[in-house]
C-alpha positions, -999 to +999 in steps of 0.1 A: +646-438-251+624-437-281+640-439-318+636-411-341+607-415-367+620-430-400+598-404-415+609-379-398+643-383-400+639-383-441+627-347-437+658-339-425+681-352-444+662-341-474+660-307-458+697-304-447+708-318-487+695-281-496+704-263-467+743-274-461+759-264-428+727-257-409+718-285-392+705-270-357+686-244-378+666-267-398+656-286-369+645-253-352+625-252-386+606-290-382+601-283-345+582-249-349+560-266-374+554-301-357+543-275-322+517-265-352+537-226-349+545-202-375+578-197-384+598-160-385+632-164-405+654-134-397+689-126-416+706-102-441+698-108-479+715-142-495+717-166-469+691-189-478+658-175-458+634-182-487+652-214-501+647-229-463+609-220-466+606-235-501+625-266-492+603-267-457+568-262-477+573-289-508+592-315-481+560-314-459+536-322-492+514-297-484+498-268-509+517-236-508+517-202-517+543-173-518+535-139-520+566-115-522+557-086-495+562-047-509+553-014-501+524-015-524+511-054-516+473-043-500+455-069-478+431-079-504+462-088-527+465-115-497+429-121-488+411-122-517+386-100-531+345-104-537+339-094-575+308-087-587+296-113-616+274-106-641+260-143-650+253-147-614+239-116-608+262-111-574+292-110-559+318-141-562+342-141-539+378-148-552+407-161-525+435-151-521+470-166-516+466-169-477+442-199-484+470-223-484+480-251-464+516-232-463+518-190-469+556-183-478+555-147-469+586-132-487+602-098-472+573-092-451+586-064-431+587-046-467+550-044-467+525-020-446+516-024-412+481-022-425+494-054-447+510-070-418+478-068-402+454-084-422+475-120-416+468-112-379+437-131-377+445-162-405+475-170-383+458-164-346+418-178-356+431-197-387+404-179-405+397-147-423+371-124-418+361-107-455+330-082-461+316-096-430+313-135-439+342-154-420+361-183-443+377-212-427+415-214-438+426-248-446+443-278-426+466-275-415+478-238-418+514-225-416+532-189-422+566-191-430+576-159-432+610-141-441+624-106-431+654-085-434+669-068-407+651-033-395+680-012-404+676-021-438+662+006-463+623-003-471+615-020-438+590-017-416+592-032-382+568-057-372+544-049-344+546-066-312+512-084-317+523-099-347+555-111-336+537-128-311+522-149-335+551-163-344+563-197-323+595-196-334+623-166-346+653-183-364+683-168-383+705-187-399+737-164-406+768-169-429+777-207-439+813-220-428+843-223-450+833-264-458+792-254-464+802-222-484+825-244-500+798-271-511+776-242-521+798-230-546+810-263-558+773-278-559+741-274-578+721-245-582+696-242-549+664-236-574+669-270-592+674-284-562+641-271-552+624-279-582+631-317-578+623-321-538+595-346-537+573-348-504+584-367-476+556-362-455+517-356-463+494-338-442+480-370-425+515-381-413+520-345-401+488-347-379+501-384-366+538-360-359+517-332-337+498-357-315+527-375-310+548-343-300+516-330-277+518-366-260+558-361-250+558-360-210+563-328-193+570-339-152+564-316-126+601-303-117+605-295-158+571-274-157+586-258-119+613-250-136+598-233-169+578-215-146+611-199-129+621-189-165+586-172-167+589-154-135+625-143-145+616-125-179+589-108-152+613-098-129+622-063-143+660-073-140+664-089-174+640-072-196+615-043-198+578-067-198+578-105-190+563-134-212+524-138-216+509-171-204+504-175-243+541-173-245+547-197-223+531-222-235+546-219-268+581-225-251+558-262-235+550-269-272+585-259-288+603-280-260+583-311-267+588-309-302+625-306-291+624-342-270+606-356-296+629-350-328+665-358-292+643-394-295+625-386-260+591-391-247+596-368-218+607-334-218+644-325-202+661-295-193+682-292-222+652-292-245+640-259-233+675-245-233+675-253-267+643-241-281+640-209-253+658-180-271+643-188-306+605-190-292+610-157-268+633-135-274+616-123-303+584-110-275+609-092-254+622-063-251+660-055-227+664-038-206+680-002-216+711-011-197+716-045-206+740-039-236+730-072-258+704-083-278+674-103-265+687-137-276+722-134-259+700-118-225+675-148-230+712-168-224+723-149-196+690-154-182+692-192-187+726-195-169+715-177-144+683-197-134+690-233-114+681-264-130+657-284-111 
């Protein structure tokens, strides 16, 4: 067994000094991000959503933006817009926030579908396609985006495409009586923020992603994703199965998963871990199931032999 990267294991402690009481979460967080995914964080309003994707983006030294997402945010607000100059007798093109190593998109299920969109093709091509002329996004590129839950007033539901997108689909829920406890006795989350330096820069980050693509995946660990894969296909457990895209998210999120356990080899328990954050936000239950996808995601894990 391997020893977790001195680095690495900075990040986390940094990360967890803002974050109290969520240690499995913000792990979830550095795995998503070392598989080079974007990151959805899901929950009710005060819980810490954006403060996570703050503390995530300056801990990784790497150039962020945040755009708060409303009902009125157009995709050129995100983009960037081609204004015409006079000195230089054309059009200048001005970038938007999306060119960014890190995109902290705020609310984003408060803005248009036609807004929801236009991030479609920065976070599948890692590029952006405006008035014709394509422009390169920079390396490496990361959405972390947060969103409230449906039922709340001003939301818009993501579509299906989008969600896709993302690797990884975390909440992080109500703190325990001993974090609430720190929170309220502590310091303010914003200073907190204010003084995170970078543990990691983007060259370290790149040496982090090869080494997570080299972890070891063995035959009987691949058999057995693929019985998970067949399962969600099945019609039993949920109404469509997982995409071959899909699938190799869950390869990339499990490896990420051995690496940050201190393994060079991928076990059974890693994608156990890392399944019902990376898919049960692409699947649908079935009508009959009476749960939500992550708790039929479990039932489908239990019920699937280990190899």
């Amino acid at each position: 067994m391997m020893q977790t990267d001195t680095q690495l294991q900075r990040l986390l402690d940094q990360l967890n000094t803002v974050i109290v009481g969520k240690k499995a979460q913000v792990a979830d967080c550095v795995a998503c991000l070392l598989a080079g995914g974007h990151l959805l964080i899901e929950d009710v309003p005060g819980v810490g959503k954006t403060t996570l994707a703050h503390a995530l983006a300056r801990s990784f030294g790497l150039q962020f933006s945040r755009v708060q997402f409303t009902a009125d945010l157009m995709p050129s607000d995100l983009i960037g817009v081609s204004v015409y100059e006079r000195g230089r007798e054309g059009f200048v093109f001005h970038p938007g926030p999306v060119f960014a190593q890190v995109l902290l998109a705020d609310e984003i299920n408060r803005a248009s579908p036609r807004t929801q969109s236009a991030l479609l093709e920065a976070m599948e091509e890692k590029q952006v396609t405006v008035e014709s002329a394509t422009r390169p996004l920079p390396q490496p590129f990361f959405v972390i985006a947060t969103q409230n839950p449906q039922d709340q007033l001003g939301t818009y539901a993501l579509p299906e495409s989008q969600l896709d997108r993302f690797h990884m689909r975390l909440s992080l829920g109500y703190p325990d009586r001993a974090a609430e406890r720190e929170l309220l006795r502590g310091q303010d989350r914003r200073d907190m923020l204010e003084r995170l330096q970078p543990v990691l820069g983007a060259g370290d980050l790149a040496r982090l992603q090869q080494a997570v693509a080299a972890v070891h995946t063995a035959d009987p660990l691949l058999d057995y994703l693929q019985d998970l894969v067949r399962a969600t296909r099945s019609g039993r457990w949920f109404v469509q199965g997982l995409s071959p895209r899909a699938a190799l998210a869950v390869v990339r999120a499990a490896k990420a998963q051995a690496y940050l356990s201190g393994r060079d080899y991928v076990a059974p328990d890693d994608v156990a871990a890392i399944l019902p954050q990376t898919i049960a936000h692409r699947l649908v239950p079935v009508s009959d199931a009476g749960r939500g996808s992550a708790e039929q995601v479990r039932a489908m894990l239990e019920a699937t032999p280990l190899p």
